[in-house]
N, C-alpha and C positions, 0 to 999 in steps of 0.2 A: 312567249314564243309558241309555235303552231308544232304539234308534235307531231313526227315525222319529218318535219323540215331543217333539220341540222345538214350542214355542207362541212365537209373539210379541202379547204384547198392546201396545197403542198409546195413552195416555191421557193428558187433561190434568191439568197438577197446578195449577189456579186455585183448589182446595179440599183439603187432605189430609184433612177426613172428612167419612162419607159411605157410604151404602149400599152402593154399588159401589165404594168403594173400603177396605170390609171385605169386601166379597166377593171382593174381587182380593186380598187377603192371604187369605183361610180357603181358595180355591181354588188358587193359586199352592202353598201350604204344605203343602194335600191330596195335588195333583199329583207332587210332589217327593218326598215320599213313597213312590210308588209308581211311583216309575222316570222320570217324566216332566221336562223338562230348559223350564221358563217362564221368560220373558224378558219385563219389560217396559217400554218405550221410555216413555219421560216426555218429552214436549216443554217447550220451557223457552221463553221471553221473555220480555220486557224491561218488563212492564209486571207481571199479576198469576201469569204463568205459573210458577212457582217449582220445579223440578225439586229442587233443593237441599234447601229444606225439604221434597218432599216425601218427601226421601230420609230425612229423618233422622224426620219422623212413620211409616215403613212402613219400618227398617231391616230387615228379613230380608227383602224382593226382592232376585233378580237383577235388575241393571236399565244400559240404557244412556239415552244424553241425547240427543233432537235438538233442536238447536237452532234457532229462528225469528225469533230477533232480526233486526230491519229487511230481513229477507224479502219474496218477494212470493207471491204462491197459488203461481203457476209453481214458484218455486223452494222453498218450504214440500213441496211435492208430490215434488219429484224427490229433496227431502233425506228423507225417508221412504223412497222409492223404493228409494236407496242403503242406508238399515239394513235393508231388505226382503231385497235383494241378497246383502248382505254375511254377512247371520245366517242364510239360509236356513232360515225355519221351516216345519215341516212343517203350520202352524196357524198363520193370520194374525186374532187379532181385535180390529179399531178399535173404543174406545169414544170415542164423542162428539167425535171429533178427523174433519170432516169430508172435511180434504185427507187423512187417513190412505188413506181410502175411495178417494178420486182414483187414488191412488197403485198400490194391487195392483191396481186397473179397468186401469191402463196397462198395468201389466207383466201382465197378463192375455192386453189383445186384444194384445202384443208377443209374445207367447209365451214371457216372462221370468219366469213364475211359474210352478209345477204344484203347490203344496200346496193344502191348503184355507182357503177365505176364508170364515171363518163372521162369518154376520151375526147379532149378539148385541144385542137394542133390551132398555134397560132403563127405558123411558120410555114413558111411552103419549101424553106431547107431541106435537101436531099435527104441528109443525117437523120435529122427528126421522123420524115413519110417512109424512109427503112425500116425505121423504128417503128411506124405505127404497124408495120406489116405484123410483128412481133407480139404486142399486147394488145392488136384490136380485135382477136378469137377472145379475150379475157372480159373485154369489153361492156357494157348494158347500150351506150348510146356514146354517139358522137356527137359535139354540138363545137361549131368551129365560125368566129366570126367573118372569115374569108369565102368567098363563093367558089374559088379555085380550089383551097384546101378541103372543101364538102369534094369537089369529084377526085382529088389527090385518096380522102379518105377509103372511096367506094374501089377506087383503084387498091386498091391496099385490104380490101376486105373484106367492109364495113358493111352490110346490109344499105341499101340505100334508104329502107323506111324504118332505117335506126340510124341516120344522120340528120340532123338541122340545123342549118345556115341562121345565124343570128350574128348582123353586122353590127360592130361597137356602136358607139353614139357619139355623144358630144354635147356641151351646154350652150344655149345660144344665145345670139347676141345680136347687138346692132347694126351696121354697115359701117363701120368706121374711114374718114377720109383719107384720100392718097397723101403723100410728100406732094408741094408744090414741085413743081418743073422747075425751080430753077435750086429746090433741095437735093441735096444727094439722095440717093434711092435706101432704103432702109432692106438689108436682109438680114436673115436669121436662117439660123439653124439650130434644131431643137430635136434630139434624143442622144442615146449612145451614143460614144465615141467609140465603134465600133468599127474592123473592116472585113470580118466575113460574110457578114449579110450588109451591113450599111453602108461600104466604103468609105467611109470619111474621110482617108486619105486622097481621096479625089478635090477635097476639098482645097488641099494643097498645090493641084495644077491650075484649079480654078480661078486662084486669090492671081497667080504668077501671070495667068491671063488678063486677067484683070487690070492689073497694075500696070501691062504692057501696053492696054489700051488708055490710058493714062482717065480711065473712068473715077467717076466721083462718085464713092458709094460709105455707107458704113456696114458693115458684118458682125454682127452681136450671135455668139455662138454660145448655148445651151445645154450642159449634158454633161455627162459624164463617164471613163470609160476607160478600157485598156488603151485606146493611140490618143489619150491627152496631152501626155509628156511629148509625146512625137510632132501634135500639132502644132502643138506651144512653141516647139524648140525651130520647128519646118520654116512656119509664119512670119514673117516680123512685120509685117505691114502696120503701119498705124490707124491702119483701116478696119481692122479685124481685132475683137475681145471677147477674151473669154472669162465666160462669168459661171462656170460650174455647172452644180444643179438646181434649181429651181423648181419653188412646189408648184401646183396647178392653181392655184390662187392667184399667184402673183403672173403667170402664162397668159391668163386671160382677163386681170385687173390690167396689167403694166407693159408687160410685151409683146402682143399679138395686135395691141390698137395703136402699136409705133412703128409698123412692122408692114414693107411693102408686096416683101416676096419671102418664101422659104423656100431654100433650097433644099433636095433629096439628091443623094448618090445612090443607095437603094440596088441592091441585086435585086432581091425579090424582100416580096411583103406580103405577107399576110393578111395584113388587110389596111397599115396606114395611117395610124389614129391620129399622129400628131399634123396630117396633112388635113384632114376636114374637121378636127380645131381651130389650125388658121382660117381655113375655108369659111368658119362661123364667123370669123371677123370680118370677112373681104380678102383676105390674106391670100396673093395668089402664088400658087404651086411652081418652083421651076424645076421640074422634077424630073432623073432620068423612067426611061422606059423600062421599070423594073417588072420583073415576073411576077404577075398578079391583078398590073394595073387592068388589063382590057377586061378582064373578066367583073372585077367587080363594077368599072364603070363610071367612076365620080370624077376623074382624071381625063379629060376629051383635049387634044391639044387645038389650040386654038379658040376654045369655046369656056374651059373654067380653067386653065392651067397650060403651061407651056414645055412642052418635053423632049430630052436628045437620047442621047442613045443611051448605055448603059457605059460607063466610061471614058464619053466622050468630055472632058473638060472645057476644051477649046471652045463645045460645040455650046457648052452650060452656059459659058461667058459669054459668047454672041448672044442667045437667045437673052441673058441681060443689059446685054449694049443697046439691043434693040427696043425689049421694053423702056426702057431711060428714054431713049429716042422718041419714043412714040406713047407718051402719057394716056392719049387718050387712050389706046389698047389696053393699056392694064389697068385703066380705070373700068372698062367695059367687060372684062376678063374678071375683073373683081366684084363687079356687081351679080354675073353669073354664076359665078364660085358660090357665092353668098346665096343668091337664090336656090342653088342645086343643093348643098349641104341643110338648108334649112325647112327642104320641104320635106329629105329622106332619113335625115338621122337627128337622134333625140337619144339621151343615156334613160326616156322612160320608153321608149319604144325598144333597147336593148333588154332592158329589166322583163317588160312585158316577155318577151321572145323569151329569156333563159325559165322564165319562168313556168311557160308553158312547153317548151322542153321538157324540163326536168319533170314537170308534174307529167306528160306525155309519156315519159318514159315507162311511168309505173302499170301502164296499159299496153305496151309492150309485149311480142312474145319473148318470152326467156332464153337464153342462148345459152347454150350447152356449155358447161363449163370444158376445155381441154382436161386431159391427164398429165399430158407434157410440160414441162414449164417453156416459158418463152427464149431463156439462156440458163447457159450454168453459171451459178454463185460464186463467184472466186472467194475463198476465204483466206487466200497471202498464207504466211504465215503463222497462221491466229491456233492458239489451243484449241479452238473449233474445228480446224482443220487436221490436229496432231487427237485429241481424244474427244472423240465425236460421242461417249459417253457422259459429259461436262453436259451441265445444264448450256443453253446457249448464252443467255444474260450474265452468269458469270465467267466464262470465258473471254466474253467482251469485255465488261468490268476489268477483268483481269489486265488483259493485253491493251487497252487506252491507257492504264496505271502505268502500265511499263514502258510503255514507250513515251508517257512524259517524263520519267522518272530518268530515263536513260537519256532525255531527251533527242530520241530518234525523231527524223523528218519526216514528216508524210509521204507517202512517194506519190501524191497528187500535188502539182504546184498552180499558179497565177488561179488558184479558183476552182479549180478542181476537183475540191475533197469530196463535191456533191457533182459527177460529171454532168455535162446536160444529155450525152447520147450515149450508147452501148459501144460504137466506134466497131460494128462488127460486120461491116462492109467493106468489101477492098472500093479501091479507083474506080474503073470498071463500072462497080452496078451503079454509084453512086451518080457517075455521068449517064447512066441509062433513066435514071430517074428525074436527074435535073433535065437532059431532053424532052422527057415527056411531059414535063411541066411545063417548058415552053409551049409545046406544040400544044397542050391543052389548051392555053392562055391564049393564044394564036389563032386557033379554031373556034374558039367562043365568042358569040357577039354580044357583047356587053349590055348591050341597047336592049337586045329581045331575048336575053339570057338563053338562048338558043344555043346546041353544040352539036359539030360533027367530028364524027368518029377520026380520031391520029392517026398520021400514016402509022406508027411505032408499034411492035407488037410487043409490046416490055411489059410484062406476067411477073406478077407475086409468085415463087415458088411453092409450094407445100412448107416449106421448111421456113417461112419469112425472105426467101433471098429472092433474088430476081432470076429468075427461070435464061 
């Protein structure tokens, strides 16, 4: 390994698939490759946090465990802290684990840190872009595969020549043939079973439209997630199976070249990955119009993909009655898809990019570390909090002991032990922000990556809040 090139990444495993967390195997495996020594810490707890399986769906990481079982924030914080410490990485990047963030903010303003702390948003989630208000004065760089979440970032704080845009990739592949015309049409759906960003439950008016158009179709459904049990139980068409989770092996040996259309319900994205995966195959897009897509630009309706509203069911179903109807279309829609994804994205043209980020970073001007921290530590209940003379490691020690022992619950439940967000916006700001990510997405022309200024005049506060 090349010294100075150690990474720690930090992520939760309440999902082993998932956009970003193919991206953390194709960039991990890139990196290593090419001298660089990735590390990445899985937090584990007692409810859906599963470090274990995630081990065993993404076997070729390096990886260590922290553990958050009947933890409090405090002590969730400082047990990062310590793998921060311990592994000295030359690149610190939290995803969605938002004590991860706490943690290098301390050993920051302590002066217990000197690598870089890249802020990496793979979300254009309201929740999250509040968040980055908060840790991106902490910050070294931003580096974010979405083109919307680079101007969400600069919105939020970010130097704009300490952000860069590095879009995922994808392995490619041949043009595989449609279903005959007189086959039923083949779709899939492939990530989360998710419905705050993914709505998946849309998938359930879809099928009901479907059926009512007495269409001939099969539905092979992918993933895994909080609304599985709901789908399963919603569903009952004999048209429709669900087969879990699936590695990326078998995505693009077995599934993606049987495979006519994927459908997206999709609020917003980030940036998409499992949509120009299919795209490598010919796999055409039936995707709603989620916050994101104009901006980055691989999604043109009519031309590599076919798109309805965000919501729209009814609308989902037409645009596949018609494709069915009209083979030739989405044979011609698939040849494009496949041409468009194959000339711009490649997981060594993503590697290329983080790589000279990161090394970019270190030429850099330096940014002032704050005095303030970004929020106060709750420390619950904890010895830490009753005798602040207690070393901190044993006071944790202590109080994880006792409330197994006692067998107290966590007061985090479905996943939670590791939050993904601080949750320290009301209603309110958080709709001022999702506004402006429309209008961003809106005003941006994808084509000439060109942007005009939002009507919105919605301001980062001093304080992280929205002014």
């Amino acid at each position: 390994m090349v010294k100075g090139h150690r990474l720690l990444f930090v992520c939760p495993t309440s999902s082993p698939i998932g956009g970003v967390q193919t991206w953390l195997d194709q960039l991990s495996s890139g990196l290593e490759k090419r001298g660089w020594e990735p590390i990445v810490a899985l937090v584990h707890g007692p409810s859906t946090n599963d470090s274990t399986g995630y081990k065993v769906a993404h076997p070729n990481l390096e990886t260590v465990t922290i553990d958050g079982s009947t933890m409090t924030m405090g002590a969730r914080v400082r047990a990062v802290m310590r793998t921060i410490k311990r592994l000295r990485p030359d690149y610190y990047i939290p995803m969605s684990v938002v004590d991860a963030h706490d943690a290098v903010c301390a050993l920051k303003r302590n002066g217990d840190y000197h690598g870089r702390y890249v802020l990496s948003l793979h979300t254009n989630m309201p929740t999250q872009i509040a968040d980055a208000t908060l840790f991106q004065p902490f910050a070294d760089v931003s580096v974010n595969p979405g083109a919307l979440t680079c101007r969400l970032a600069e919105w939020a704080g970010m130097p704009k020549s300490h952000i860069f845009h590095v879009p995922n990739g994808t392995s490619l592949h041949p043009l595989h043939p449609q279903a005959a015309p007189q086959q039923p049409l083949r779709l899939a759906y492939v990530g989360r079973l998710a419905d705050v960003d993914k709505r998946v439950t849309d998938m359930i008016g879809v099928v009901d439209a479907l059926e009512s158009m007495k269409l001939k179709y099969q539905l092979d459904v992918f993933g895994s997630g909080p609304c599985d049990e709901i789908l399963r139980n919603a569903i009952t068409s004999r048209s429709v199976r669900f087969h879990g989770f699936v590695d990326s092996i078998s995505l693009h040996r077995d599934i993606f070249p049987q495979t006519d259309i994927l459908l997206s319900f999709s609020q917003s994205e980030g940036f998409g990955i499992s949509l120009i995966e299919a795209m490598s195959h010919g796999v055409v897009p039936v995707s709603s119009k989620y916050v994101g897509h104009r901006t980055e630009g691989f999604l043109i309706d009519g031309e590599t993909a076919r798109l309805f509203d965000i919501g729209d069911t009814a609308g989902c179903a037409e645009v596949v009655r018609q494709l069915d109807r009209n083979r030739g279309t989405l044979a011609t829609l698939s040849q494009d898809a496949h041409k468009l994804v194959t000339s711009r994205y490649s997981w060594e043209r993503c590697v290329d990019g983080w790589e000279s980020a990161l090394l970019s970073s270190r030429e850099l001007e330096p940014r002032t570390v704050p005095a303030i921290p970004p929020r106060e530590i709750n420390e619950g209940n904890s010895l830490a909090s009753r005798f602040r003379w207690l070393p901190a490691g044993l006071s944790d020690t202590f109080y994880k002991v006792k409330r197994r022992i006692l067998g107290i619950p966590d007061a985090m439940k479905q996943g939670e032990e590791w939050p993904f967000d601080t949750r320290s916006f009301d209603v309110a700001r958080l709709a001022a922000i999702e506004d402006l990510t429309v209008q961003l997405d809106e005003f941006i022309d994808s084509r000439k990556a060109s942007i005009a200024k939002p009507k919105a005049s919605v301001k980062p506060g001093s304080n992280g809040l929205i002014a």
